[in-house]
C-alpha positions as CSV (number, residue, x, y, z in Angstrom):
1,X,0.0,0.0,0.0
2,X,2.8,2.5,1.1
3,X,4.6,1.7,-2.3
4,X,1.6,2.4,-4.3
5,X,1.0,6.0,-2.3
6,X,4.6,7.1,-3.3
7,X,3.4,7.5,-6.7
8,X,0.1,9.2,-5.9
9,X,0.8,13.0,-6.5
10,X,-0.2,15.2,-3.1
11,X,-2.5,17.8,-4.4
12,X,-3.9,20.4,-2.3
13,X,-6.9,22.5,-3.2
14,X,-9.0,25.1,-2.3
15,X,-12.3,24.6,-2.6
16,X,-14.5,21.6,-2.9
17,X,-15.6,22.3,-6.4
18,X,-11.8,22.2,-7.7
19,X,-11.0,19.3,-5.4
20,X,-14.0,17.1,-6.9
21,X,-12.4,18.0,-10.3
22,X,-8.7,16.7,-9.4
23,X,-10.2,13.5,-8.0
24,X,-12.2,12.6,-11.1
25,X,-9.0,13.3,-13.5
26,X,-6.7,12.0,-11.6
27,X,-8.5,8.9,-9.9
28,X,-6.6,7.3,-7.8
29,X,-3.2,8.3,-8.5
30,X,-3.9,11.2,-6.5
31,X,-4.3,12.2,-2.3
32,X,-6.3,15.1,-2.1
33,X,-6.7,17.7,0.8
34,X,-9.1,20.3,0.7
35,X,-8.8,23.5,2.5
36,X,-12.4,25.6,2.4
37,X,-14.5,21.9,3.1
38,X,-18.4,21.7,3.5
39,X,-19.6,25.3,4.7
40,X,-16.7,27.3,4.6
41,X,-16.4,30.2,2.9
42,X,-13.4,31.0,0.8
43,X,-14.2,34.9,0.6
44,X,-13.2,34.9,4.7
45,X,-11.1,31.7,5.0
46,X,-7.9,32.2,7.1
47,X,-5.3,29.2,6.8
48,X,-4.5,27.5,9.3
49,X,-0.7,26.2,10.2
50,X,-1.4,22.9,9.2
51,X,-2.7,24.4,6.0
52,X,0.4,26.0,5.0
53,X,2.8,23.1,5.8
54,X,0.3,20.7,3.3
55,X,0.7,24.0,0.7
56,X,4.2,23.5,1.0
57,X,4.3,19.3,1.3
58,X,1.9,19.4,-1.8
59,X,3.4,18.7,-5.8
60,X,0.5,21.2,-6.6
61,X,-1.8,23.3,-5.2
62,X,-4.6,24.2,-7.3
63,X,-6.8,27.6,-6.6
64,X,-9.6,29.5,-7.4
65,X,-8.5,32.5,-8.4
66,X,-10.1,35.7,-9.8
67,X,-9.9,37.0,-5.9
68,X,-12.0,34.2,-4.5
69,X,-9.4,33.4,-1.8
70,X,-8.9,36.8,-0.5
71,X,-6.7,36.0,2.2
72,X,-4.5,33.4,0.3
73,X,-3.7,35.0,-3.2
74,X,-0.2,36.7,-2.2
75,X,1.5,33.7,-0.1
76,X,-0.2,31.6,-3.4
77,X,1.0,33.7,-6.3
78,X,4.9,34.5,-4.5
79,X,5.4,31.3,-1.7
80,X,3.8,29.0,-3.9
81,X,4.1,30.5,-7.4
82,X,6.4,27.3,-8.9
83,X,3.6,25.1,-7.7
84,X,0.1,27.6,-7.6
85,X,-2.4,26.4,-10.6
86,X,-5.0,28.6,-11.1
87,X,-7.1,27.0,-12.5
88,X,-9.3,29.6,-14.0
89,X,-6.5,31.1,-15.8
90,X,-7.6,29.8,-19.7
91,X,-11.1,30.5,-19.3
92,X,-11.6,33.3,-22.4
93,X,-12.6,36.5,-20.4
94,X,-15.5,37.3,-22.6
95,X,-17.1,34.2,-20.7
96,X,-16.5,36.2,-17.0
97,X,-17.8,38.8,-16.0
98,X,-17.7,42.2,-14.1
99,X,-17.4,42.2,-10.5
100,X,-18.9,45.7,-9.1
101,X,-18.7,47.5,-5.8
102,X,-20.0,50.8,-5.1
103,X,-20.2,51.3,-8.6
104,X,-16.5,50.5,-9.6
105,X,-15.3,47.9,-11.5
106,X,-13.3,45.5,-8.8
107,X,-12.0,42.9,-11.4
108,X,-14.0,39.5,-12.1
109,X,-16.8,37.9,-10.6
110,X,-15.1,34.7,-9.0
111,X,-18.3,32.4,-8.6
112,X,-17.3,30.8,-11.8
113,X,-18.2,27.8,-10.9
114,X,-21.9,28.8,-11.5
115,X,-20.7,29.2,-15.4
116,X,-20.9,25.2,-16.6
117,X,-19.5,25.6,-20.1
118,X,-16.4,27.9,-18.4
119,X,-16.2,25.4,-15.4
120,X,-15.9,22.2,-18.0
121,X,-12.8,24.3,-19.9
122,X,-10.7,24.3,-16.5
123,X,-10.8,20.8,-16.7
124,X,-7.8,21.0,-19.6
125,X,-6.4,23.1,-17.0
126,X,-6.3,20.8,-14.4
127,X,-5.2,17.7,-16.5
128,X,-2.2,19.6,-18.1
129,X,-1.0,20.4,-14.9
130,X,-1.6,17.2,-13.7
131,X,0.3,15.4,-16.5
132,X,3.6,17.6,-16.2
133,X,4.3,16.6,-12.5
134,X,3.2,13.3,-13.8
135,X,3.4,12.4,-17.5
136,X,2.8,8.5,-16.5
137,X,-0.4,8.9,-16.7
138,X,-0.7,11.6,-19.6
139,X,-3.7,9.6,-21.2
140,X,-5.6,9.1,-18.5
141,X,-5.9,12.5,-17.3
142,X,-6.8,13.5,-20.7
143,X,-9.7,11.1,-21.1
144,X,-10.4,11.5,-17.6
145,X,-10.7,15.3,-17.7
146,X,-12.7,15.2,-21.6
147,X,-15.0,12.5,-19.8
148,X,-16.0,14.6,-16.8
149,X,-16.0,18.1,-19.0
150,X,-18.2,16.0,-20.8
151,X,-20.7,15.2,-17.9
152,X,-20.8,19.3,-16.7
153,X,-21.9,20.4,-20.7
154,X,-24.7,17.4,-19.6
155,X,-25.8,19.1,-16.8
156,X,-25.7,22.0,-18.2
157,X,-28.3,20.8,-20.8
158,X,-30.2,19.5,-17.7
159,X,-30.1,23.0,-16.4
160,X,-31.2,24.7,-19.3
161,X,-34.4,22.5,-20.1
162,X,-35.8,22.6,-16.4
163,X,-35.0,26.1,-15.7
164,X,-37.1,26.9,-18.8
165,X,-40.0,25.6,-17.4
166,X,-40.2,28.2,-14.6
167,X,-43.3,31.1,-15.7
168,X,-41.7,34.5,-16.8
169,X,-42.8,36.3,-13.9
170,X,-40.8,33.4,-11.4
171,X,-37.6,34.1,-12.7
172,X,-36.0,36.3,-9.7
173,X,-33.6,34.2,-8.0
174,X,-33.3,36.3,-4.3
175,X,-29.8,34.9,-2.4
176,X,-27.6,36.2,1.0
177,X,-24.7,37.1,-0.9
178,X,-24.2,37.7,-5.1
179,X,-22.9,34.9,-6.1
180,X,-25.4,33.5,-8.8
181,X,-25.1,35.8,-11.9
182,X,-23.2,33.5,-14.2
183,X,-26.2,31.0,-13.2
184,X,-28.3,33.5,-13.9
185,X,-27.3,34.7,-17.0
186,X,-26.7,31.1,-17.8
187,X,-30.5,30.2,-17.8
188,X,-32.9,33.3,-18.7
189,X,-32.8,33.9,-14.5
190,X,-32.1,37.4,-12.6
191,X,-30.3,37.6,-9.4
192,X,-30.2,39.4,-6.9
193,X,-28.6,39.4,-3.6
194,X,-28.5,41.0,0.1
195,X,-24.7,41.3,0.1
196,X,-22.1,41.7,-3.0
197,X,-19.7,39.5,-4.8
198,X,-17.7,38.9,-1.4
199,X,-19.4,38.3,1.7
200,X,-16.9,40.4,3.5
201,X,-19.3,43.5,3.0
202,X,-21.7,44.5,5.9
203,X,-25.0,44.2,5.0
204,X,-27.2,47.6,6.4
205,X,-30.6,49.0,6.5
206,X,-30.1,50.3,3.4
207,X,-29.2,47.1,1.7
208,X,-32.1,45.3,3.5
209,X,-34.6,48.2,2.4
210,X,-33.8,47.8,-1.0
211,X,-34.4,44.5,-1.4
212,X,-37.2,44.6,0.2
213,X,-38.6,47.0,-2.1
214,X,-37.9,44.7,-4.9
215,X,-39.6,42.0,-3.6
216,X,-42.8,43.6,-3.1
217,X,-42.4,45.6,-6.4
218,X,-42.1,42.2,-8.0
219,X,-44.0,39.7,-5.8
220,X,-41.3,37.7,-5.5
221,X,-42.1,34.7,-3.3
222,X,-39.4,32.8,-1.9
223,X,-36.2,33.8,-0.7
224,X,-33.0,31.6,-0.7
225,X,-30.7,30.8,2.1
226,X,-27.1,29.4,1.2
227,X,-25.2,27.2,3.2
228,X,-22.0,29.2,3.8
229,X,-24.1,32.1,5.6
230,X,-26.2,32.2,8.4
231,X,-29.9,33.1,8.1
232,X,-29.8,36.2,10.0
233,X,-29.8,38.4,7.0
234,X,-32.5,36.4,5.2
235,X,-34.5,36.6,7.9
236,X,-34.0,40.3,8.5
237,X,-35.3,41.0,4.9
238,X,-38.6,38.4,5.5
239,X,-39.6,40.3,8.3
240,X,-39.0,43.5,7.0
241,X,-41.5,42.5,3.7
242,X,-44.1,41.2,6.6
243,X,-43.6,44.6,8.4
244,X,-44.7,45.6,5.0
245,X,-48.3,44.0,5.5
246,X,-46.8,41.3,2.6
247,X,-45.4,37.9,3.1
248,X,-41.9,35.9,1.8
249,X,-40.7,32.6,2.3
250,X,-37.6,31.1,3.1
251,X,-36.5,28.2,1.1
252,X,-36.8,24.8,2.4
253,X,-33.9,24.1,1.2
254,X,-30.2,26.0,1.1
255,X,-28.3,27.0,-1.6
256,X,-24.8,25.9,-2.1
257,X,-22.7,28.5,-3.1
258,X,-19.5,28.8,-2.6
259,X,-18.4,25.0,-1.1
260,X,-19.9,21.6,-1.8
261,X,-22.1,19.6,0.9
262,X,-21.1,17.3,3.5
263,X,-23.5,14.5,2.3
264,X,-24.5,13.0,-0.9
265,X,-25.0,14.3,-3.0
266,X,-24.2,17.7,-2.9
267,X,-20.2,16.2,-1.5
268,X,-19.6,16.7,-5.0
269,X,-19.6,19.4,-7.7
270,X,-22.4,17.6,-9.9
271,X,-24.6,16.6,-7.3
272,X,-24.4,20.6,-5.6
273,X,-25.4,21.9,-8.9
274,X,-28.1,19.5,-10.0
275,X,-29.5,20.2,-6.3
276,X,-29.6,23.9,-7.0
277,X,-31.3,23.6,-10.1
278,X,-33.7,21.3,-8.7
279,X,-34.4,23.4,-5.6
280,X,-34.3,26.9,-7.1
281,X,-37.0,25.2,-9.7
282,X,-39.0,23.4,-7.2
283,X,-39.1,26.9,-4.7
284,X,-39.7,29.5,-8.0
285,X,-42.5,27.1,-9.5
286,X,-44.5,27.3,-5.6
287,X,-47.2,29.3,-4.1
288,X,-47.9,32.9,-4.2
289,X,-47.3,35.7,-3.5
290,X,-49.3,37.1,-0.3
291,X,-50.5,39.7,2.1
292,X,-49.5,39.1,6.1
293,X,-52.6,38.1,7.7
294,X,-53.4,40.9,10.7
């Protein structure tokens, strides 16, 4: 057993989305720690002491990028830099887009992950890399990585017919924190969101108010939660709409945003997408939109 784990490469990555992805190229020629696991959030993840002695044990260390792990880009990009894959970096920019704060362009959204066609192309990333610490296994990283690429453009097919079954008027998708535009854009949805790209931000009155607004404006009637934030914010804005004489729901079920699930099977990329789909379908398709009984 010890001999075979020799040649297993130690990879270390950041989220659970890009983890899921080295373990289906790379099989089982591969040991894989992740560092943001089931509800973390990479915006305001900290690493620990153990985490930079496995960043520097590791043959790679695949990231993010696009600012998504705020406080681990610099000791990534100059400790790391021989060894840092970011694996966002051959995604063609017209697929990102803008990230905006207080009106300013900040650089690009980094919830990429949401973008299925742009998340299967980070595959070839990921297997390139993959084969030049270890060209042994050149052809089955390849096929591996076309395979699963292969299985997101699927899903995304999946996504696209039973999203278009929602009505026009149930199309506003209503989260904690923005990180569902490339969904959005991705399948004829709007979103819109209590705090911005990064949930570093603080959400206020203001912020509350506003969203509030909309939903009444728009009868919009659920609300999603996600399960890297508490609910305090969500719930904030659903009594605020009842203190408008209307009503909102929260969603039975979360969102996951930025980290995969601890159980099947949202513990893996596929399975947290399809269970978005399925949910924000399921929640937009119910019920209406109503008063607050006095």
């Amino acid at each position: 057993k010890k001999k075979e784990s020799q040649y297993r490469l130690k990879v270390v990555a950041t989220t659970g989305m890009i983890g899921d992805m080295v373990k289906n190229i790379a099989g089982d020629y591969v040991q894989v720690k992740v560092l943001c696991g089931p509800g973390i959030d990479p915006h305001t993840y900290k690493p620990t002491l153990r985490d930079v002695k496995n960043m520097r044990q590791a043959d790679l260390v695949f990231y993010n990028g696009l600012h998504l792990e705020a406080d681990l880009i610099d000791f990534l990009r100059t400790d790391l830099s021989e060894k840092a894959i970011q694996v966002t970096k051959d995604i063609p920019k017209s697929m990102l887009l803008d990230w905006f704060r207080d009106g300013k362009v900040e650089g690009y959204d980094p919830h990429i992950w949401n973008n299925l066609p742009a998340w299967a192309l980070t595959t070839k990333t990921v297997a390139k890399a993959l084969s030049k610490k270890n060209p042994n296994h050149l052809d089955l990283y390849r096929k591996n990585g076309e395979l699963y690429a292969q299985k997101i453009m699927d899903l995304h097919q999946y996504a696209k017919r039973e999203l278009a079954k929602l009505p026009e008027g149930d199309r506003i998708l209503v989260s904690g924190h923005d990180a569902f535009q490339y969904f959005a854009r991705s399948y004829g949805l709007q979103s819109i969101a209590l705090m911005g790209v990064s949930t570093v931000a603080e959400t206020g009155t203001r912020e509350i108010r506003d969203i509030v607004n909309r939903i009444i404006k728009d009868e919009i009637k659920v609300i999603f939660t996600e399960s890297i934030l508490n609910n305090k914010g969500m719930q904030a804005v659903q009594k605020a709409v009842e203190a408008n004489g209307k009503m909102v729901r929260l969603s039975d079920k979360e969102l996951y945003s930025d980290a995969l699930g601890r159980l099947k099977p949202v513990n893996t990329y596929l399975g947290m997408i399809k269970s978005n789909v399925d949910t924000i379908l399921r929640e937009l398709a119910t019920g209406e939109f109503q008063t607050a009984s006095r």
